[in-house]
N, C-alpha and C positions, 0 to 999 in steps of 0.2 A: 291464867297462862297455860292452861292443861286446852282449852279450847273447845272443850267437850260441847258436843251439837246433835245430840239425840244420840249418844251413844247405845249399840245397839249387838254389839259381840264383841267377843276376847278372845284371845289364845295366848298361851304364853311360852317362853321360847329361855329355858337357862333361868336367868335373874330379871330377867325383863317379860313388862306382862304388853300386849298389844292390845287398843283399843280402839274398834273400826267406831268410826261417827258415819251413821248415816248422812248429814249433810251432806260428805264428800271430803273423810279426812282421817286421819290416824294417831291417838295418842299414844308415844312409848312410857312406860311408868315403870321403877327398879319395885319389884315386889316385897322387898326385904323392907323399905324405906316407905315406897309412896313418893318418892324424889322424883319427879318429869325429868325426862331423858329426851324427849322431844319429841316432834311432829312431823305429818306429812302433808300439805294440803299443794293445793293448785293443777293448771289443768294439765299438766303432764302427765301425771297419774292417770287422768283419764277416769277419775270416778263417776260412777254413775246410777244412783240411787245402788249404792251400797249393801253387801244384807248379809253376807257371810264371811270369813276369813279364816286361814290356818297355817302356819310355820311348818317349812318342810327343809331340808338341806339348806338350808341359810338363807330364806328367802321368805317373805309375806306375799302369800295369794289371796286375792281382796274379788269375791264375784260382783259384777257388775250387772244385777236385773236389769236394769233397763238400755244398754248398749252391745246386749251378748257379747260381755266380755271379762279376761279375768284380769286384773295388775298383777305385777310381779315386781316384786319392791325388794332390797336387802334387808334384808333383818339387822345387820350390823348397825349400817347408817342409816337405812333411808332413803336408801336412793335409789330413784327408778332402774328396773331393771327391764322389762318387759310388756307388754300389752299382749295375752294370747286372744285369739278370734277366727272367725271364718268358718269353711267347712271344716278344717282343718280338725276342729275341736268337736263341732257340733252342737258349740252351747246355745239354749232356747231361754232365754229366761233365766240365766242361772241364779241360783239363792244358798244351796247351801256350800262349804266348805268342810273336807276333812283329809287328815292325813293318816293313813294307816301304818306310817312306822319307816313306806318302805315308797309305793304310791299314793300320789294327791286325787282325791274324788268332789266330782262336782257334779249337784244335783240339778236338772230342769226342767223348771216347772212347767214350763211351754212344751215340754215333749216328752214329760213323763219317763224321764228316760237320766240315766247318771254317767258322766263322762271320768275315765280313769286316765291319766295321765304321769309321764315322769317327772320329778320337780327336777332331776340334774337335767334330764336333755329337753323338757320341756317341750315332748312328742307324745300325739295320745297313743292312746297302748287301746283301750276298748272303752264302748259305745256301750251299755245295758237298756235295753228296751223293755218294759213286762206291763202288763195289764195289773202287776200288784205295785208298781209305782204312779200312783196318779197322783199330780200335781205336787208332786213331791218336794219337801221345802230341806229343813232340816238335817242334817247327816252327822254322824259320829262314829269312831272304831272302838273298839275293844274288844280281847276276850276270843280274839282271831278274825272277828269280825267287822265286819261295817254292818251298821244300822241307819237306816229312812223314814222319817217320817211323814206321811200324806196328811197335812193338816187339816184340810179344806175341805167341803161337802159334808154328805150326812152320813159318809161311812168314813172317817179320818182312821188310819191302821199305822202299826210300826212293822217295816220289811229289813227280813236278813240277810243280806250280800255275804257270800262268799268272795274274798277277794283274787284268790287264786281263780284261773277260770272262771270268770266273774257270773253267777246266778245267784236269783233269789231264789232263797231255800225256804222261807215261809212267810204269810203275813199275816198280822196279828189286827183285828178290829173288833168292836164291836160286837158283832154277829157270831163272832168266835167265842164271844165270854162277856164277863163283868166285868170288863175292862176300864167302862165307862171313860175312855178316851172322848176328849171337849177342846177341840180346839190346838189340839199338841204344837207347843212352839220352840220346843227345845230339846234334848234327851242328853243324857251322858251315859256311861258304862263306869261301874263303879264295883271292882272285884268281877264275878262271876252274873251281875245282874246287869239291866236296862232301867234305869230309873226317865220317865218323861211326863213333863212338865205340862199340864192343861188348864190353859189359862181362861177357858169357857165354864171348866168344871172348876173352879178356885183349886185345883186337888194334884197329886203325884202318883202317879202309876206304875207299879215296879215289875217287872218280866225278868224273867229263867234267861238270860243270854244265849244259851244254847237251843231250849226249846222253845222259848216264847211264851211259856207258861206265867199265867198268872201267880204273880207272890202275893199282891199286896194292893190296894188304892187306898189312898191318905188324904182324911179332906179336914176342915178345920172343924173342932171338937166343937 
């Protein structure tokens, strides 16, 4: 009854957790319980190879890789709320999803570039272009920050956004240390640190949030 079809990210929003299915679908689940609160599916949503999502002002943003575009669902119900697209937004590709507290960021991977936008008025605000976001998948905030992940290629790195006048303040690969980033397909913030996920390197890579300083990599004993 949950309908799960390759579930593939979460956010959670109060008592309720959200979970995007790639298919082209949405489960709500009460996190106290595990109780199904319900679903989202069919073509009004406008799903389309699915890959990211985040709760912002009362709403679910669901990126759509393969339609450059974002849905905008109520978080309450469920119910459609919007389809963002066009130049409008500038999304290429979009894949990841996050909300910094205050604006919603979308990464694309087609243009190497992160779109920041308002969740109330649902206007983009700024466009980030840098030679330190390639093919950028991934995104998360904390810590004042936003963070990017470039998974793909032979240099995969994690870059720091500034969200206020939005730049990247540094990025971190490989080449910079023993990072041994493999593959990065996830990250969170967690206190004062970057903890990210590589699923090439079976292992977890822990960075300084602030400086991007290596703490730590954690691989199976």
């Amino acid at each position: 009854s949950y309908n799960f079809a390759d579930p593939i990210a979460l956010a959670s929003s109060g008592q309720d957790l959200f979970v995007l299915n790639g298919a082209g679908s949405i489960t709500e689940v009460a996190t106290g319980t595990g109780t199904l609160i319900g679903t989202a599916s069919g073509s009004v949503f406008g799903f389309s190879q699915p890959t990211g999502l985040a709760v912002a002002g009362g709403d679910v943003f669901v990126a759509n890789s393969a339609s450059d575009t974002v849905t905008v669902l109520s978080a309450e119900n469920r119910a459609f709320v919007g389809s963002l697209s066009g130049p409008t937004f500038d999304f290429s590709t979009p894949t990841g999803v996050a909300f910094d507290g205050t604006n919603v960021w979308v990464t694309n991977q087609g243009a190497a570039s992160v779109t920041e936008f308002s969740p109330t008025t649902l206007e983009e605000l700024n466009v980030l272009v840098s030679s330190n976001l390639p093919m950028v998948g991934p995104i998360t905030s904390g810590d004042g920050y936003v963070f990017a992940v470039s998974p793909w290629g032979s240099s995969p790195m994690v870059s720091q956004i500034t969200p206020s006048s939005p730049a990247v303040n540094w990025m971190m690969c490989n080449t910079n240390g023993p990072y041994l980033f493999n593959n990065p397909q996830a990250l969170v913030v967690a206190g004062a640190d970057v903890w990210v996920v590589n699923e090439g390197g079976n292992s977890l890579t822990e960075l300084d949030a602030a400086s991007g300083a290596l703490i730590q990599t954690i691989f199976n004993p």
